[in-house]
N, C-alpha and C positions, 0 to 999 in steps of 0.2 A: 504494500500500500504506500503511493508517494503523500503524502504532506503537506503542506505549502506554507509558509507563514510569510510576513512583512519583513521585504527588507531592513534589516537593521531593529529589530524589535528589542525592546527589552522592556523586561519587568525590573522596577530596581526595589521595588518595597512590596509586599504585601502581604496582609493583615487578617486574617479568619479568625483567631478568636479562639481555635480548635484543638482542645488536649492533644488529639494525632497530630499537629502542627509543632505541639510543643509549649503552646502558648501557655504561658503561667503571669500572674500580677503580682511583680515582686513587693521586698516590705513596704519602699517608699513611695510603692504606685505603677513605678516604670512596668510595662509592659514587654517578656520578652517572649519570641516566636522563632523557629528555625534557626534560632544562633543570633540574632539583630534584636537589641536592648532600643525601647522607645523610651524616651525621656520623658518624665513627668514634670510640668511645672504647675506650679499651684500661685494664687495669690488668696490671701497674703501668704507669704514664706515666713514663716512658718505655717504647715497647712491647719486653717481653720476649723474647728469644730460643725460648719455648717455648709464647708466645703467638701462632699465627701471623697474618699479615695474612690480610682473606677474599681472598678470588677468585672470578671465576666459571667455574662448571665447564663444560665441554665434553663432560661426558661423564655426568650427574647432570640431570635436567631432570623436572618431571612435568609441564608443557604448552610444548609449545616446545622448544627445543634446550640451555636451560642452564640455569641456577639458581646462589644462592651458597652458596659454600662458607665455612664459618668451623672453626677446630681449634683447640684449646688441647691440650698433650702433657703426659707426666708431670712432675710436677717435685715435686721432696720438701720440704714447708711448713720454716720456721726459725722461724717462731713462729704461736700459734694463730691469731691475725687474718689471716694472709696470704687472699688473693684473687688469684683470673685472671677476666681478662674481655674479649672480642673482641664489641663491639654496632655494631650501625647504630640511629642511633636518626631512627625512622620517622615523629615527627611531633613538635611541640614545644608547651609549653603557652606559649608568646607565639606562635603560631601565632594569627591570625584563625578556625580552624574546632576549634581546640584540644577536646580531653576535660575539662569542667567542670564546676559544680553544675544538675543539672536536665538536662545534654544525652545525648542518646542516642547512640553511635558504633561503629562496629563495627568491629573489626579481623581481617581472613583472612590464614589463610598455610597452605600447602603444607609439610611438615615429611618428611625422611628421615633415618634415621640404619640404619648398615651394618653388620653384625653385624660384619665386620672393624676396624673405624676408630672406634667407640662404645661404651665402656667403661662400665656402670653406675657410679653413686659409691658410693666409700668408704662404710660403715656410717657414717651421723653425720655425714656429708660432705655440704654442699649445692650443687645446681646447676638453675639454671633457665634456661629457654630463652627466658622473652618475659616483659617486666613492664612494668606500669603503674606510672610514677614519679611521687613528687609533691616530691621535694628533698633532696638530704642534710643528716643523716647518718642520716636516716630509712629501714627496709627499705622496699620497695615497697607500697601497701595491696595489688597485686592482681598473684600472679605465677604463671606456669606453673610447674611443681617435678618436677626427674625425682627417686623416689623410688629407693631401695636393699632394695624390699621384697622384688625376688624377683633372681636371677642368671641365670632364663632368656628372661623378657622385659622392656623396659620400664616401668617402671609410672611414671603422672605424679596429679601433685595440682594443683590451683588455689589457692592460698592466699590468705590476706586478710590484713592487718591495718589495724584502726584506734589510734581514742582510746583503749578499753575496754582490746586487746592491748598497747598503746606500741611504736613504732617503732623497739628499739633489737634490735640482730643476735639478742640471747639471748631476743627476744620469741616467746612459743608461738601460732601461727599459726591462724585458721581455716580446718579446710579445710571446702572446699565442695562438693566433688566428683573425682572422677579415672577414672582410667581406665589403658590399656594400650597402646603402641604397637609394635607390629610390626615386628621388624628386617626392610630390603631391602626397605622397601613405603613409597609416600606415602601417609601422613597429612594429613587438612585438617582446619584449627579456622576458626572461626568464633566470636569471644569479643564481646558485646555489654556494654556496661557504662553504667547512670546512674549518677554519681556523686553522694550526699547523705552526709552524717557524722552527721545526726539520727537516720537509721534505714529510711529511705524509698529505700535505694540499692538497686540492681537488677545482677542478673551473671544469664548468659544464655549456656553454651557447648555451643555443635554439633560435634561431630566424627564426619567423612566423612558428614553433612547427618544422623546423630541429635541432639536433645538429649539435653544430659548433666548442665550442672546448670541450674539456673533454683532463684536465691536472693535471696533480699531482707533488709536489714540496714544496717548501716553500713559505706558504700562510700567510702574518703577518709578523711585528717585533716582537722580543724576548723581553718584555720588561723590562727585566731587564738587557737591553744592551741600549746604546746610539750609534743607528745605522747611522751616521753621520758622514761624512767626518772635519777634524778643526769644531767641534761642537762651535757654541755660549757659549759664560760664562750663566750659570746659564740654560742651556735649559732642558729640563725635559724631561723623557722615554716616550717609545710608552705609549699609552693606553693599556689596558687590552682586551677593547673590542670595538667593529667598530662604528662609524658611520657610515648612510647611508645617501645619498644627491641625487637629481636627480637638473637636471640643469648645464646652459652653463658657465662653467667656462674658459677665455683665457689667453696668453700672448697678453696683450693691442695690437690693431695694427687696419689697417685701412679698415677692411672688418663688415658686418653687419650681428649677428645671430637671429635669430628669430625660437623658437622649442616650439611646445606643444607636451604633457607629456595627456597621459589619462589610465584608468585604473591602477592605481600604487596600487602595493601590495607590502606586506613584511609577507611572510609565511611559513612555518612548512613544507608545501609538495609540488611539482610541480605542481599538477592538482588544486590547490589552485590559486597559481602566477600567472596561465595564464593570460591573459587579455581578 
């Protein structure tokens, strides 16, 4: 029997969740599979009591038998800056196959959230589920965003920001596209991204195999600019090249998220990323 696959295909990460994979959640959260350790980060660091560690569920799976779990619970902000954040972060830009100027990469993942355990945000309140990082204390240029537009379903956006928006928290976003998701049902995305800061950038999102947006513009900071509005003494340029995170990160506030994450890739081609 001959085979065929895509020139030059790879798979460089991916995620099932699945004891025969290997997958175990170590003490401090990190998630390992197949030999490749995901990195946990929490805010606050120290992880908070209302932040919880993921897991993997046993009972939550859309291919396979399990999936991870991540939660963050209510907790009432003491000042307007506060933040919760429970991530894996799924590829690194000192990574050898990293997201950078000129390359094409696609990221899939399997998404549920449960009309019992998945609180929409606060009016004014933000929370996203997956972003493309390029360094602090910079917002993400390129993030999934649950919005607060309706109380009886989800709705999400993709946001941007570059040079043009500046990367500081009160910067007014691009959005590029959105859509709706479903409580008690898996969703799949499929988010393709070039990265350029000239103009030449590219974003590319499928969900459950439509596309949804397909946009060209500036993708990325420049970094050899300090795209910040009254920048901090001493803050340092973008990154060179992305992280990737999947997980619920908010502005603190008094709603409860609870999302698993299955099938997560980070890949070379589309028909790769699916889930």
């Amino acid at each position: 029997m001959l085979v065929c696959f895509p020139a030059n295909s790879t798979t460089f990460r991916s995620i099932t969740a699945e004891r025969s994979n290997g997958a175990v959640i170590n003490n401090d959260g990190s998630l390992t599979e197949n030999g490749v350790t995901y990195h946990v980060i929490y805010k606050p660091d120290p992880r908070a009591n209302w932040v919880r560690s993921p897991w993997i569920s046993p009972s939550q799976a859309y291919r396979g038998r399990h999936s991870i779990g991540m939660e963050i619970d209510p907790q009432k902000p003491t000042s307007a800056g506060d933040v919760d954040k429970v991530n894996h972060r799924l590829c690194s830009g000192s990574d050898p196959f990293a997201l950078t100027w000129g390359v094409k990469r696609y990221a899939g993942f399997a998404l549920k959230l449960r009309r019992a355990t998945f609180q929409i945000p606060e009016p004014g309140r933000k929370l996203m589920l997956a972003q493309w990082w390029q360094g602090a204390p910079y917002g993400p240029p390129v993030r999934l965003e649950i919005t607060s537009a309706t109380r009886h379903v989800v709705s999400f956006e993709f946001w941007v920001l570059n040079n043009d928006t500046l990367g500081n928290p009160s910067a007014v976003p691009i959005v590029i596209g959105g859509g709706t998701i479903p409580f008690d049902a898996w969703s799949t995305f499929v988010v393709m991204l070039i990265p350029d800061y000239s103009g030449n950038g590219q974003i590319k999102v499928w969900q459950n195999g439509s596309k949804i947006v397909s946009w060209t513009g500036k993708v990325g900071y420049n970094p050899n600019t300090i795209p910040y509005r009254n920048p901090p003494a001493g803050i340092l340029h973008p990154n060179n090249a992305f992280d990737v995170f999947y997980g619920p990160y908010r502005d603190r506030q008094m709603t409860k998220q609870q999302v698993f994450y299955d099938e997560i890739k980070f890949t070379s081609t589309y028909l790769e990323a699916i889930p």
